[in-house]
N, CA, C and O atoms as a MOPAC input file, in Angstrom:
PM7 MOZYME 1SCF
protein

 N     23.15100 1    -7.00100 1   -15.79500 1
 C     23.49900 1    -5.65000 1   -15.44200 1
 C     22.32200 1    -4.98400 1   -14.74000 1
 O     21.21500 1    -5.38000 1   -15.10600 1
 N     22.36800 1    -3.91500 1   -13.66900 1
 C     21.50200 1    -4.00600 1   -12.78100 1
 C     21.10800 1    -2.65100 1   -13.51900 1
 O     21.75500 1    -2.06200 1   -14.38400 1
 N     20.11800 1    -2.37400 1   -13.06700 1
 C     19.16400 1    -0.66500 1   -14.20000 1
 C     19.26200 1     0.04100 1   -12.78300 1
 O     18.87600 1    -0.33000 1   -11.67400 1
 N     19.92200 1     1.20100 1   -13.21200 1
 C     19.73000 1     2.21000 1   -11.88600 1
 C     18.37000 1     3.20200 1   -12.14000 1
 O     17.89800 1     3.50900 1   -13.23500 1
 N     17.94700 1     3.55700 1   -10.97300 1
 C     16.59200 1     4.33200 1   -11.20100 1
 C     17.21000 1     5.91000 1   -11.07400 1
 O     18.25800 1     6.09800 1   -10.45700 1
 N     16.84600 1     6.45900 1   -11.38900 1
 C     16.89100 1     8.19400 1   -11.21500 1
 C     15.94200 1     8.67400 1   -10.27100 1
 O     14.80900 1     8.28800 1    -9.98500 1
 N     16.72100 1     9.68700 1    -9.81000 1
 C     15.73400 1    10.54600 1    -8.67500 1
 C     15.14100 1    10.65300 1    -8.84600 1
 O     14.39800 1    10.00200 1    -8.11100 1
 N     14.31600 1    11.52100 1    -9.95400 1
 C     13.12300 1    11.61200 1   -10.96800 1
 C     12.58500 1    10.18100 1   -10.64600 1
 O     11.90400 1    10.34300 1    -9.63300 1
 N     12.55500 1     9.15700 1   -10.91700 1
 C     11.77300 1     8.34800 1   -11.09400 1
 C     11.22900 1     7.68900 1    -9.79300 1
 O     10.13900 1     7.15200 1    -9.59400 1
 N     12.55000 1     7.92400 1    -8.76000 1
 C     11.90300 1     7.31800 1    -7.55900 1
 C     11.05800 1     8.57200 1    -6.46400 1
 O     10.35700 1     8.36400 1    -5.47400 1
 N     11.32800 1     9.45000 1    -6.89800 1
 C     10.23200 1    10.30500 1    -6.10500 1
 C      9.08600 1    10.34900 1    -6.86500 1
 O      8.37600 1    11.34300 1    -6.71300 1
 N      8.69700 1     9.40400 1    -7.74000 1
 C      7.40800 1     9.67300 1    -8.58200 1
 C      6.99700 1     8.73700 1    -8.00200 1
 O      5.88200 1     8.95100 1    -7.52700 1
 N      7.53000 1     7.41200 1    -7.74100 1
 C      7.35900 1     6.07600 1    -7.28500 1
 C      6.86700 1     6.26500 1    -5.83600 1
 O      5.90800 1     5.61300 1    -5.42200 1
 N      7.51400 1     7.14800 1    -5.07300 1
 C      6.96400 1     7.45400 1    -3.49700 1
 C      5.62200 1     7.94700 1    -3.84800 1
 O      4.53600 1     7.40400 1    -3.64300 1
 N      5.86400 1     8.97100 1    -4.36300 1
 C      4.60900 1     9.83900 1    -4.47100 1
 C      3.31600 1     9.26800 1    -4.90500 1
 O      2.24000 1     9.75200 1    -4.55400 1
 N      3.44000 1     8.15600 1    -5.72900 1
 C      2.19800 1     7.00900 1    -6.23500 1
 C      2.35000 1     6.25400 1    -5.09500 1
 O      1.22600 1     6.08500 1    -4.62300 1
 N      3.23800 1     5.68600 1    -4.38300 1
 C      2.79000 1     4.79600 1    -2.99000 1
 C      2.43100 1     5.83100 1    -1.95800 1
 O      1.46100 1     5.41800 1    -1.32400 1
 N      2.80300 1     6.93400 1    -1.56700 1
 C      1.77500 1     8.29500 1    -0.47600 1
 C      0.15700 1     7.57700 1    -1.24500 1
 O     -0.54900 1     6.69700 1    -0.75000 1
 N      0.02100 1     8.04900 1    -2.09100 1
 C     -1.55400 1     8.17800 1    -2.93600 1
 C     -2.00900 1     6.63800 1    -2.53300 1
 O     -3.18000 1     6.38300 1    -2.24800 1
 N     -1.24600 1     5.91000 1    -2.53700 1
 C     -2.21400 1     4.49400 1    -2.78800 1
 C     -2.22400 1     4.32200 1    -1.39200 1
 O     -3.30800 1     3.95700 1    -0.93700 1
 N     -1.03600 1     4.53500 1    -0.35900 1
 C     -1.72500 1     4.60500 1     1.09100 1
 C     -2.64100 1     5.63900 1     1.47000 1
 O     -3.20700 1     5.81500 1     2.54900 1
 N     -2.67800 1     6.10800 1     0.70700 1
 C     -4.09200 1     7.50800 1     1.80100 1
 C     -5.34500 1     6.75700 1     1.21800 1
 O     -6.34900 1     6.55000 1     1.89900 1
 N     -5.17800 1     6.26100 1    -0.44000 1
 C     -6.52800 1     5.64400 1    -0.68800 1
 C     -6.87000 1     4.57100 1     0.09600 1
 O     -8.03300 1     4.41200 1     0.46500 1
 N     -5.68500 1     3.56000 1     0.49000 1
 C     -6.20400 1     2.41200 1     1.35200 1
 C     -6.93900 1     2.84600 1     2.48100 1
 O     -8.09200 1     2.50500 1     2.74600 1
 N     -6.04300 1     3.80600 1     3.29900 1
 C     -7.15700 1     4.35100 1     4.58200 1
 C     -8.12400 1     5.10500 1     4.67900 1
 O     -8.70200 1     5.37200 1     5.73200 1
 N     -8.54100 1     5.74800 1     2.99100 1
 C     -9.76000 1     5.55100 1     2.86900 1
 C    -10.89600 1     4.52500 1     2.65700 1
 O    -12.09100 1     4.58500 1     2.94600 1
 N    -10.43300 1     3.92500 1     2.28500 1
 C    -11.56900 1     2.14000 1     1.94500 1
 C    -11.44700 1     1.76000 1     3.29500 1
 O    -12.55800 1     1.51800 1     3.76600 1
 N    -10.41200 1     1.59400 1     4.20300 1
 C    -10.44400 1     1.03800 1     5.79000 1
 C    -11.60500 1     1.91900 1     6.15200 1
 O    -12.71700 1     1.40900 1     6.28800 1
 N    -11.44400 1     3.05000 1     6.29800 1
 C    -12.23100 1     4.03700 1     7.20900 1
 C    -13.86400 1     3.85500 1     6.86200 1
 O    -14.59400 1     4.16400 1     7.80300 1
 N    -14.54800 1     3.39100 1     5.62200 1
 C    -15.59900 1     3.10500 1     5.20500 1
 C    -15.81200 1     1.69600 1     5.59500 1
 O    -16.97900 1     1.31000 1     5.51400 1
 N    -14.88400 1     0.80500 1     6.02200 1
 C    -15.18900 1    -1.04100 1     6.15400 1
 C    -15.64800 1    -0.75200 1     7.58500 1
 O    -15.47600 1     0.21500 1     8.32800 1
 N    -16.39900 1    -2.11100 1     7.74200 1
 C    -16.37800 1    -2.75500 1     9.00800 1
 C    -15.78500 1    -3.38800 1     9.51000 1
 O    -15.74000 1    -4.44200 1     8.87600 1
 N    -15.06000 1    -3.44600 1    10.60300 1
 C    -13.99900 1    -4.05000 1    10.66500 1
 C    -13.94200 1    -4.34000 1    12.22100 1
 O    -12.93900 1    -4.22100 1    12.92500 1
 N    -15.40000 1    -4.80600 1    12.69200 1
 C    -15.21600 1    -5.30500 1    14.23100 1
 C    -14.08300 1    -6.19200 1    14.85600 1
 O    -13.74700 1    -5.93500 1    16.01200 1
 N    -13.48500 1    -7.19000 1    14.19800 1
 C    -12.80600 1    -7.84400 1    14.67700 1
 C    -11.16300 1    -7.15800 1    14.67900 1
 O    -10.18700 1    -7.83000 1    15.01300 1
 N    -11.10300 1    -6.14500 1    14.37300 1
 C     -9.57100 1    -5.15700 1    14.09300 1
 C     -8.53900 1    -5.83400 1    13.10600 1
 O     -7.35400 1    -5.58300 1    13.32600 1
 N     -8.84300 1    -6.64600 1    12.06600 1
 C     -8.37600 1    -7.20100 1    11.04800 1
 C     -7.62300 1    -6.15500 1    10.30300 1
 O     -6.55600 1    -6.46100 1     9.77100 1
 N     -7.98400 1    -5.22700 1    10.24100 1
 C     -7.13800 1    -4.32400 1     9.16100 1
 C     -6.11200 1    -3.32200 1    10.28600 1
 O     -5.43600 1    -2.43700 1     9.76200 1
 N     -6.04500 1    -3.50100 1    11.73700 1
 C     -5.31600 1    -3.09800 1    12.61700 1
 C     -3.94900 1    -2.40000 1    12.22800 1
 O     -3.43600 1    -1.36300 1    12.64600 1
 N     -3.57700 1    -3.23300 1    11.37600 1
 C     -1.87700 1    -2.60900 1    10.78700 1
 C     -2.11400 1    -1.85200 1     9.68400 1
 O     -1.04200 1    -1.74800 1     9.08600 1
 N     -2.77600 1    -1.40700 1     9.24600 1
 C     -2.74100 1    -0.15100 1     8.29400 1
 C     -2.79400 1     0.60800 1     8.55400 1
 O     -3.87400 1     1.10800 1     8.87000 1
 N     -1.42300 1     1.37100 1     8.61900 1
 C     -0.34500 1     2.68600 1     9.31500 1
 C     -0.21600 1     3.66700 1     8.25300 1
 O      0.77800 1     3.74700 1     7.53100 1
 N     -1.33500 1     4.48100 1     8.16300 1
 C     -1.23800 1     5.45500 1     7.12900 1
 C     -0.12100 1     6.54100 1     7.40900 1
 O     -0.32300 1     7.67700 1     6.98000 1
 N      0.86200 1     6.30800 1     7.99400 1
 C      2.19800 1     6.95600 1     8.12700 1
 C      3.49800 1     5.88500 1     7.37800 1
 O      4.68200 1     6.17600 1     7.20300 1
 N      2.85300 1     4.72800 1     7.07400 1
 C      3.76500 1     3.52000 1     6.26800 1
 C      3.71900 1     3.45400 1     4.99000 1
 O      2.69600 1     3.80200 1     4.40000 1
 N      4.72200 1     3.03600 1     4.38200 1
 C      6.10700 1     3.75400 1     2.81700 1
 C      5.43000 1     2.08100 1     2.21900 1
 O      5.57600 1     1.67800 1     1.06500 1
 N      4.87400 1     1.50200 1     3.06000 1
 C      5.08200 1     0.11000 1     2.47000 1
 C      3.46500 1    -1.11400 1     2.86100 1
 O      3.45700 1    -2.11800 1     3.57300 1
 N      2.30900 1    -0.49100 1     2.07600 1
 C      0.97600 1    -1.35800 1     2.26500 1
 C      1.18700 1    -2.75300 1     2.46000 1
 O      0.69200 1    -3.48600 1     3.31600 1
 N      2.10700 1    -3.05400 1     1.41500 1
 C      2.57000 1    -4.71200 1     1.14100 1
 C      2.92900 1    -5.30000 1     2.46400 1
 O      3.46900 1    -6.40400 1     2.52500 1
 N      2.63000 1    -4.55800 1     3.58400 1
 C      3.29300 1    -5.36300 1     4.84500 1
 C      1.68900 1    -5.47000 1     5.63200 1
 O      1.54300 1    -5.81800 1     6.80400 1
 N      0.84600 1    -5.18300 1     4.93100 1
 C     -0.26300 1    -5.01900 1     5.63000 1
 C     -1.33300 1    -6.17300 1     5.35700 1
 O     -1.46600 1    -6.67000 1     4.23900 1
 N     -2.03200 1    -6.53100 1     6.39000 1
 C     -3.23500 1    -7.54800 1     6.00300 1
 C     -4.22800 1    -7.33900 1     5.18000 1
 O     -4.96800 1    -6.36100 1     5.06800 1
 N     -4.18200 1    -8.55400 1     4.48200 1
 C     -5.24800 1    -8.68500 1     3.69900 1
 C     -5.10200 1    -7.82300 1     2.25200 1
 O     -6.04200 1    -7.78000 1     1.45800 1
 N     -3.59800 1    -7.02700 1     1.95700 1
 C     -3.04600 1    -6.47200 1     0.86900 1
 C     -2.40200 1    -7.90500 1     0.19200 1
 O     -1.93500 1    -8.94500 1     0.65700 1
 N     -2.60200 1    -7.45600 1    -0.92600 1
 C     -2.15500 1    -8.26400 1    -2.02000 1
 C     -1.00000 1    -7.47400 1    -3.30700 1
 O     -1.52600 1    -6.71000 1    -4.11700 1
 N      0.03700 1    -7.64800 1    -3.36500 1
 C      1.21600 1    -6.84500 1    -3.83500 1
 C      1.68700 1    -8.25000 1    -5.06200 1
 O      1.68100 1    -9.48100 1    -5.06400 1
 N      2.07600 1    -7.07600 1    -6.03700 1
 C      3.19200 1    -7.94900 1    -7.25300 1
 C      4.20800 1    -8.22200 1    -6.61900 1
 O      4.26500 1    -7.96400 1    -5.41700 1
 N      5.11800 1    -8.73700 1    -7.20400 1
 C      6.61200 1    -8.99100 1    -7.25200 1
 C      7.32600 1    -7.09000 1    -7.02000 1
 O      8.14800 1    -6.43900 1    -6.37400 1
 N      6.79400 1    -7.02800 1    -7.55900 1
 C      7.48300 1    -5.49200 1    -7.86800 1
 C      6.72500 1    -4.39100 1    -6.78500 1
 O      6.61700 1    -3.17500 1    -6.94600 1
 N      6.31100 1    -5.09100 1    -5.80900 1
 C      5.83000 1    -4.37300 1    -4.53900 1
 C      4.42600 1    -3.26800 1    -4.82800 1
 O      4.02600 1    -2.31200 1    -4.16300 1
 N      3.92300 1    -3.86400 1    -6.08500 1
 C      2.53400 1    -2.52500 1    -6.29600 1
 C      1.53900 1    -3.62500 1    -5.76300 1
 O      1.60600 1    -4.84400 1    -5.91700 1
 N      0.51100 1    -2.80100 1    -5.03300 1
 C     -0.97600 1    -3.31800 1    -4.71300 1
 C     -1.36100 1    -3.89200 1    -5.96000 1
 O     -1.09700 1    -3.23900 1    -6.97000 1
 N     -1.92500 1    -4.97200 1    -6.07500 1
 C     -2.55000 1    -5.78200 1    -6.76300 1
 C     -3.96100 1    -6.06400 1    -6.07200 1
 O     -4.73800 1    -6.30700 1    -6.99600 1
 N     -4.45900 1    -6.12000 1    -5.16600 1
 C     -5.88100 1    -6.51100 1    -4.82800 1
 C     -5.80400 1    -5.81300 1    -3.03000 1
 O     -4.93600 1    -5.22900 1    -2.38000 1
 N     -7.44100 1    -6.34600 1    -2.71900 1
 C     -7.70600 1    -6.17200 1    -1.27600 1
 C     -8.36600 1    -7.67600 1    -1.33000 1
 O     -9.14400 1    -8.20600 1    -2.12200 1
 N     -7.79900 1    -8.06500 1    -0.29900 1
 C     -8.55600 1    -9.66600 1     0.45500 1
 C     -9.70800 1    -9.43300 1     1.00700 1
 O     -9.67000 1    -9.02700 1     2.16800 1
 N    -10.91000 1    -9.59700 1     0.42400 1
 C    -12.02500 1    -9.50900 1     1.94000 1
 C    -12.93400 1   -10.26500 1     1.85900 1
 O    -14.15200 1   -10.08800 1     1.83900 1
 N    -12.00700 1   -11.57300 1     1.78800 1
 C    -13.19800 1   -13.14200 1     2.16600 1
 C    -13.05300 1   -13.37100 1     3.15400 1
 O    -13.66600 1   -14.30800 1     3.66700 1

């Protein structure tokens, strides 16, 4: 049986992914990043997990930053 989410819960869920993209393009904006590796991080985007060098659960939350 599938769990429906409530409005309540998914505008809390946006509102923690807004926050975790503005924090990512803060850590970009402090890297070096001569070679434009972090190029696709679209701080206007609903969705980090599509971005390089992001590391996401199953359940689409940031789990790490790649920077080997």
């Amino acid at each position: 049986m599938k769990q429906e989410i409530s409005p309540l819960r998914m505008h809390s869920y946006a509102k923690l992914r807004h926050k975790i993209v503005v924090v990512l393009i803060l850590i970009r904006s402090a890297l070096n990043d001569p070679h434009g590796a972090l190029n696709n991080w679209d701080e206007d985007s609903i969705d980090p997990c599509s971005w390089a060098m992001i590391t996401c659960s199953p359940d689409n939350l940031v789990t790490g930053l790649n920077t080997s």
